[in-house]
N, C-alpha and C positions, 0 to 999 in steps of 0.2 A: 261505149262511154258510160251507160249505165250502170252496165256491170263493176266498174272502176268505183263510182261513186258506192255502188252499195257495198263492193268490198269494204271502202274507207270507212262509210258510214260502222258496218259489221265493228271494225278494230277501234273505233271511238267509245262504242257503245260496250265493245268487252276493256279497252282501259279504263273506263267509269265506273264499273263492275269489278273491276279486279282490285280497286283501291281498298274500299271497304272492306272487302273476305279479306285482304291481307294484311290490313288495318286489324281486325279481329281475330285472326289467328296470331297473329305476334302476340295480343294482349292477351290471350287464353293459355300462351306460350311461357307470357310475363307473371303471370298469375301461379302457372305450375311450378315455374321456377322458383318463387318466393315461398310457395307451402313446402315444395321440396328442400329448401335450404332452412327453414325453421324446424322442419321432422327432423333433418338430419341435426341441427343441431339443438334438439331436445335427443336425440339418441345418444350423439357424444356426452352431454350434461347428465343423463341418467346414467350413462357407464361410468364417468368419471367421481360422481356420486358413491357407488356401489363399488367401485377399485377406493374408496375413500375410507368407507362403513368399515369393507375389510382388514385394511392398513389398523384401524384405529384399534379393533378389538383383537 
């Protein structure tokens, strides 16, 4: 019976644990995504740019 109990106990105290880390790897996840989506499009905006400069002259 103990054993049962400290299993349960064990799987409580790692879903209480796992909330947070996964809570924070999403937001470090949300974070990359949003600098990665501004680099690339300052990449497009400076090509687009420079295919412009060309065109003109």
């Amino acid at each position: 019976m103990a054993r049962i109990l400290f299993i349960a106990a064990l799987v409580v105290v790692g879903l209480m644990l796992l909330g947070p880390l996964l809570g924070f790897a999403f937001q470090l996840l949300k974070w990359a995504l949003i600098i990665g989506g501004v680099a690339l499009a300052v990449t497009f905006v400076a090509k687009w740019v420079k295919s412009e400069e060309r065109r003109g002259s």
